[in-house]
C-alpha positions in Angstrom: 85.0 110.1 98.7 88.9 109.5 98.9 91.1 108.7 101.6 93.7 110.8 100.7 93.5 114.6 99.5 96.5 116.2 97.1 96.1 120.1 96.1 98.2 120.8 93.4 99.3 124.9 93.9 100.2 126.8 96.6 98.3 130.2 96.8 95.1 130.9 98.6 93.0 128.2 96.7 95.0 125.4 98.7 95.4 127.0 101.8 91.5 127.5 102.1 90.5 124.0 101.1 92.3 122.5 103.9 91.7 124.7 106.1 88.0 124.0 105.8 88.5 120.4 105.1 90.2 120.2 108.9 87.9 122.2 110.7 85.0 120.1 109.3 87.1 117.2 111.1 87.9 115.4 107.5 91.2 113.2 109.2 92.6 111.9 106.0 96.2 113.1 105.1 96.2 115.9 103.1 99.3 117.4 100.9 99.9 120.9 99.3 102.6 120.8 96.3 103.5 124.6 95.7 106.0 125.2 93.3 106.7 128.3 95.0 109.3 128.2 98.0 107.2 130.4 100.4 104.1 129.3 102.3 100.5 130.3 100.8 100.7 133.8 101.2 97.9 137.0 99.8 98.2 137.7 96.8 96.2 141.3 96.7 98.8 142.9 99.1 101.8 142.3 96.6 101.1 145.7 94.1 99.8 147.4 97.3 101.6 147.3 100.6 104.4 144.8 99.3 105.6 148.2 97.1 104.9 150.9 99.5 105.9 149.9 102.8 108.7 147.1 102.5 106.4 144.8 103.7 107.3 141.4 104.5 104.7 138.7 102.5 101.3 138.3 104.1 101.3 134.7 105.0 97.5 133.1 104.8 98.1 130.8 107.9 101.6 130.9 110.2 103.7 127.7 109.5 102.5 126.4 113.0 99.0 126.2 111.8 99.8 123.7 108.9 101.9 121.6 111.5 99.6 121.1 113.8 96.6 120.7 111.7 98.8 118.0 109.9 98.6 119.1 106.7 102.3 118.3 104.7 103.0 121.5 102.5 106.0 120.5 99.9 107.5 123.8 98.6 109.5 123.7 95.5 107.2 121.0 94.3 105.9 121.5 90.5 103.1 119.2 88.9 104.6 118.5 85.7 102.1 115.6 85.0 98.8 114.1 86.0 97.9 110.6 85.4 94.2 110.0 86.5 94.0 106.5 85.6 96.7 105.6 88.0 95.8 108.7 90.3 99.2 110.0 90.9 100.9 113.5 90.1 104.5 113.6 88.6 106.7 116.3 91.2 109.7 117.9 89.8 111.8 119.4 92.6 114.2 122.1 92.5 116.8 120.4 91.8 115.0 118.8 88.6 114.5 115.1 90.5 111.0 114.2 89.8 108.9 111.0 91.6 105.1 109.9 91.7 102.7 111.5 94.2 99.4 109.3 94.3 96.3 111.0 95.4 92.6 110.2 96.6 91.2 112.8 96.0 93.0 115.6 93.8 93.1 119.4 93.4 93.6 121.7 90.8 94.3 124.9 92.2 97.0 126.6 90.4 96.2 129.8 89.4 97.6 132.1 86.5 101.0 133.1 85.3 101.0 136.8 84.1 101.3 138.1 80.7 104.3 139.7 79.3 104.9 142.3 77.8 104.4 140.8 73.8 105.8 143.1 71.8 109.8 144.5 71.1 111.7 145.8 74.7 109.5 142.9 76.4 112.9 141.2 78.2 114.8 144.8 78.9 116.2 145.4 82.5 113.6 147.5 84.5 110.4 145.7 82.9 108.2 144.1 85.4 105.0 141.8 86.1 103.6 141.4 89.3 101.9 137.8 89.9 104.8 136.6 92.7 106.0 137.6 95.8 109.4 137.9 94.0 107.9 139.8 91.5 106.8 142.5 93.7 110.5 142.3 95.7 112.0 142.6 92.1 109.9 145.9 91.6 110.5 147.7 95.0 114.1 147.1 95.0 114.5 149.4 91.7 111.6 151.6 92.7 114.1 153.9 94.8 116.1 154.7 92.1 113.7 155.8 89.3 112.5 159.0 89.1 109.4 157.6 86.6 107.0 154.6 85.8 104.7 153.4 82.8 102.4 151.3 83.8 100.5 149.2 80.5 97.5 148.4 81.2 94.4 149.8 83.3 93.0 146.9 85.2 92.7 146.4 88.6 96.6 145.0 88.8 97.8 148.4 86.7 95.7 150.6 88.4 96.6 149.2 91.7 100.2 149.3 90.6 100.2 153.5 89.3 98.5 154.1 92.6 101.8 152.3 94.7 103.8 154.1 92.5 102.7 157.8 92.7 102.7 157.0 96.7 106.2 156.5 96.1 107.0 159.8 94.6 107.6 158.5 91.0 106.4 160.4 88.1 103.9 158.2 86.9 102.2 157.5 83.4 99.4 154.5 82.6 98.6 153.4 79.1 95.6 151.8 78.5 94.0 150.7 74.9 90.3 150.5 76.2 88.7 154.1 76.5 88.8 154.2 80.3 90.8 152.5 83.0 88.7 148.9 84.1 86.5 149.8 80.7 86.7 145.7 80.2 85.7 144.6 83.9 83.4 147.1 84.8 82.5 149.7 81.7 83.1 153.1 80.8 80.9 155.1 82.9 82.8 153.6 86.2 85.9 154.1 84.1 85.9 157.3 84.1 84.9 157.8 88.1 88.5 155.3 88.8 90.5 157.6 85.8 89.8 161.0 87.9 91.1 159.1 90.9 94.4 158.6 89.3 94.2 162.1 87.7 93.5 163.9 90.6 96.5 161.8 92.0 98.6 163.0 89.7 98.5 160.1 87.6 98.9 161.0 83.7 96.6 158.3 82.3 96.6 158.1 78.5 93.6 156.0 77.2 92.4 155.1 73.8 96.2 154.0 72.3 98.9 151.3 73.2 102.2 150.5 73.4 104.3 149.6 70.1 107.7 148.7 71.6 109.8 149.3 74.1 113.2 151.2 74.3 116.1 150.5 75.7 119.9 151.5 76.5 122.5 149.4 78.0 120.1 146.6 77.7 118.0 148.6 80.4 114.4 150.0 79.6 114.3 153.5 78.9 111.8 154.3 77.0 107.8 153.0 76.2 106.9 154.3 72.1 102.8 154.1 72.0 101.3 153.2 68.3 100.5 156.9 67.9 104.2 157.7 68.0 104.4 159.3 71.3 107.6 158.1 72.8 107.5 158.2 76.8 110.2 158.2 78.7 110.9 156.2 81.9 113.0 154.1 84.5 110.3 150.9 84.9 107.7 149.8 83.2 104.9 147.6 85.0 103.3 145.4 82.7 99.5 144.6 83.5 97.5 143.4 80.9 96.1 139.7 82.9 97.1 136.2 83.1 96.6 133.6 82.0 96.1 129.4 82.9 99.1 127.3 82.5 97.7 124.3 82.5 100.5 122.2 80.3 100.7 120.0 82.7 97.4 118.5 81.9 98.8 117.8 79.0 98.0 113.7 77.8 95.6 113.8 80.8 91.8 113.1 80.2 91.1 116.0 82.0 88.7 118.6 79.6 89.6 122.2 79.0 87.1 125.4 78.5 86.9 126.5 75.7 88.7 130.0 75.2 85.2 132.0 74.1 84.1 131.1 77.7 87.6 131.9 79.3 89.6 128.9 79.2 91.2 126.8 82.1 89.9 123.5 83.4 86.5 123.1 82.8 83.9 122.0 85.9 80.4 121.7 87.1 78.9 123.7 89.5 80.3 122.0 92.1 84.0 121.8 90.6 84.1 118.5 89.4 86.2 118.1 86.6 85.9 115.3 83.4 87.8 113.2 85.3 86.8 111.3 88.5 87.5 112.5 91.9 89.7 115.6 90.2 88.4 119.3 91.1 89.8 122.7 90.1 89.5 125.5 92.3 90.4 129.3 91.5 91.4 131.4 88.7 92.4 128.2 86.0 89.2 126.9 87.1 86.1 127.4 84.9 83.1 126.6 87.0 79.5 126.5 85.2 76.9 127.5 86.6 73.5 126.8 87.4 71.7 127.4 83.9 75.5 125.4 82.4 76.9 128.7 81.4 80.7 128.3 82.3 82.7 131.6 84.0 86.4 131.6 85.0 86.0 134.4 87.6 89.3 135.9 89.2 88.3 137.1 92.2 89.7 136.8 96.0 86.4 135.8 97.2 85.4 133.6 94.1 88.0 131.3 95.3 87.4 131.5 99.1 83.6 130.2 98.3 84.4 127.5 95.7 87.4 126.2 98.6 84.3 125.6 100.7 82.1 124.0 98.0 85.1 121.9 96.9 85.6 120.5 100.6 81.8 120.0 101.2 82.1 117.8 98.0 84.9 115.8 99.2 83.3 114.8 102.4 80.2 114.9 101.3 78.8 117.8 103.7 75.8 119.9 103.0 76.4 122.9 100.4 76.8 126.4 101.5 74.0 128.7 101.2 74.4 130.7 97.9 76.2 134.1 98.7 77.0 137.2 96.3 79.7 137.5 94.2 82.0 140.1 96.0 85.3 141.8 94.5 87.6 144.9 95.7 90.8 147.0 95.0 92.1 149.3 97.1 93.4 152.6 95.1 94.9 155.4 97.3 93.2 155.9 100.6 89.8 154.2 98.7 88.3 151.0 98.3 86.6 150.0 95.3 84.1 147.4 95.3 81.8 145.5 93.2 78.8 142.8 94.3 77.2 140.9 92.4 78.1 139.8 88.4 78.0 143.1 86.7 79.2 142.8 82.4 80.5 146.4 81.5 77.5 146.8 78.9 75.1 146.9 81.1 73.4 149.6 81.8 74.6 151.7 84.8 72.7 154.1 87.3 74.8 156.7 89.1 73.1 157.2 92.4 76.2 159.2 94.2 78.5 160.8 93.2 80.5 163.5 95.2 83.4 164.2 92.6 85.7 161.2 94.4 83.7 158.8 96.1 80.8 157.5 93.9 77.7 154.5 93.8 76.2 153.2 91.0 73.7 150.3 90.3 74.0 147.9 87.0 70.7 146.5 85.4 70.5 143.9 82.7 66.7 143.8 81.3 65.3 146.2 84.0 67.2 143.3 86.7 69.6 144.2 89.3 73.1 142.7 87.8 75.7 144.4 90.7 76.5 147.4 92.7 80.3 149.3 92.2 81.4 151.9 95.1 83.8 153.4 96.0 84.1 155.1 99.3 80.5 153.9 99.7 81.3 150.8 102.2 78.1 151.0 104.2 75.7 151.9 101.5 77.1 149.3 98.9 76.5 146.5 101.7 73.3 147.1 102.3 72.0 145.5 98.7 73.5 142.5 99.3 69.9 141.1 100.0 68.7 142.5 96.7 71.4 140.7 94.9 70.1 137.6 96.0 67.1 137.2 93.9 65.7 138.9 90.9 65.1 143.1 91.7 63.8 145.4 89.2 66.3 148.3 89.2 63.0 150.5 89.4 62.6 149.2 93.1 66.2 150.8 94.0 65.8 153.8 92.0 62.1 155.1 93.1 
């Protein structure tokens, strides 16, 4: 399709594709423009290991591989424009020079930037996000001299975070608006199974209210007020509540959005093909529809490892993979949660185990398998992969 490959981003979206696109033997020069100064490194591992062990980053591929599988990684390098009719990218560098890189065949990958904190307190010393390597360095450095945490927000990134925390010997406190932890990814029911995780861990998780404001002294965080007046105290506050696409730099391209009902970011086909020709998007800012035109922007680890193989069949015109199962996981104290399959948190949900910590559960949308959630329940959770792949009555499972 092009003679020339350019991946705009520098996170695990890039690193797959040309990974796969060189070991499918596609010769053509390929560049990564990252407008981070490390090399593709894991994301995951940053409000895990990255805050509990002084771990270094996890690199996705050692600078050697990228060398010799002559792929040209630019750090420092950030998009600020992209002209399809011309087919270049504008680069701005560090030191604000910007210059023209034309493409073939062109990229989107760039992921999400996190939300802050929106309210008053949001830019106070000791209040942190965790999206960037830096972030997570930022975090651990002051982790050793607070006694406690608050943690906004119970998805997978907060309850992650409280988990790193606690491990640490902080006193730790989440506040969540939704009536359980993961209420909006996976439902209440499962909520409640991940909230007596954290309890149990010593976690004090309030649910049900949010946070107003936060306080500070000295221009330093001390303190997090909730909208039901109850005034925490605390060292750090870790601030959770998602991401989001930046995608200004598309803007005065032809390139078409999603529309926010369907969860923004760069709209695509099923095959990631944007509006524009020979242009793809790949991972979280990506918004792939799918095979009945219904669009998802899906921010999962193994979401984008799957469309980085579809995206490189499509550029050199290989056969598609064979259709696998969605497949998501976070790792909370000596656990793994783990969810297959495309689950809403409405659907209904059938508790098959359950010994007080480590739990199974089956969802069903109009009497249909929809996804499995475990935790502690590797082996059994696996097994109905196959049943994930076409249509199963939940009364098949459940006998």
């Amino acid at each position: 399709m092009s003679d020339s490959v350019v991946i705009v981003g520098g996170g695990l979206g890039a690193s797959r594709l040309a990974e796969n696109l060189r070991g499918n033997q596609f010769a053509a020069p390929i560049t990564i423009l990252s407008a981070e100064e490390y090399l593709p490194y894991d994301r995951p591992p940053l409000s895990k290991v990255t805050l509990t062990d002084d771990a270094a980053r996890v690199d996705l591929k050692p600078a050697e591989f990228y060398i010799d599988a002559d792929i040209d990684v630019r750090l420092g390098a950030r998009v600020v424009s992209v002209d399809t009719a011309d087919r270049h990218v504008v680069v701005e560098t560090l030191d604000g020079e910007r210059s023209p890189v034309p493409y073939g065949t062109l990229v989107l990958a760039t992921g999400l930037r996190p939300r802050t904190f929106p309210g008053e307190g949001g830019d106070l010393a000791g209040v942190h996000v965790i999206r960037t390597f830096d972030d997570a360095v930022a975090l651990r450095e002051e982790i050793g001299g607070a006694r406690t945490a608050v943690v906004i927000g119970a998805g997978f990134i907060g309850c992650e975070a409280a988990a790193s925390l606690i491990k640490r010997g902080l006193d730790v406190s989440v506040v969540e608006p939704a009536p359980t932890p993961l209420a909006a990814a996976l439902g209440p029911v499962i909520g409640q199974f991940v909230a007596r995780l954290h309890t149990e861990a010593g976690v004090k998780m309030t649910t049900g209210v949010g946070v107003t404001r936060l306080l500070g002294t000295d221009g330093r965080v001390s303190a997090a007020e909730l909208d039901d007046g109850t005034v925490l105290e605390t060292d750090l506050v870790v601030v959770g509540i998602g991401g989001y696409p930046d995608l200004t730099y598309l803007d005065g391209s032809d390139i078409e959005l999603a529309d926010r009902a369907t969860g923004g970011g760069i709209a695509c086909d099923h095959l990631g093909h944007t509006s524009a020709p020979n242009v793809f998007a790949i991972g979280d800012a990506a918004n792939w529809a799918d095979a009945h035109g219904d669009r998802h922007r899906v921010e999962h680890w193994n979401h984008t490892v799957e469309q980085a193989v579809t995206v490189a069949a499509e550029i050199e015109e290989h056969a598609l993979p064979a259709p696998t199962v969605p497949y998501f996981w976070s790792d909370q104290y000596d656990l793994k949660v783990q969810l297959l399959g495309s689950p809403r948190p409405d659907d209904e949900v059938h508790v098959v185990d359950d010994d007080g910590r480590k739990f199974l559960a089956y969802y069903s949308r109009d009497g249909i398998l929809t996804g499995v959630v475990g935790a502690g329940r590797v082996g059994k959770l696996m097994k109905t992969r196959p049943h994930l792949l076409t249509e199963t009555p939940i009364a098949d499972l459940l006998g």
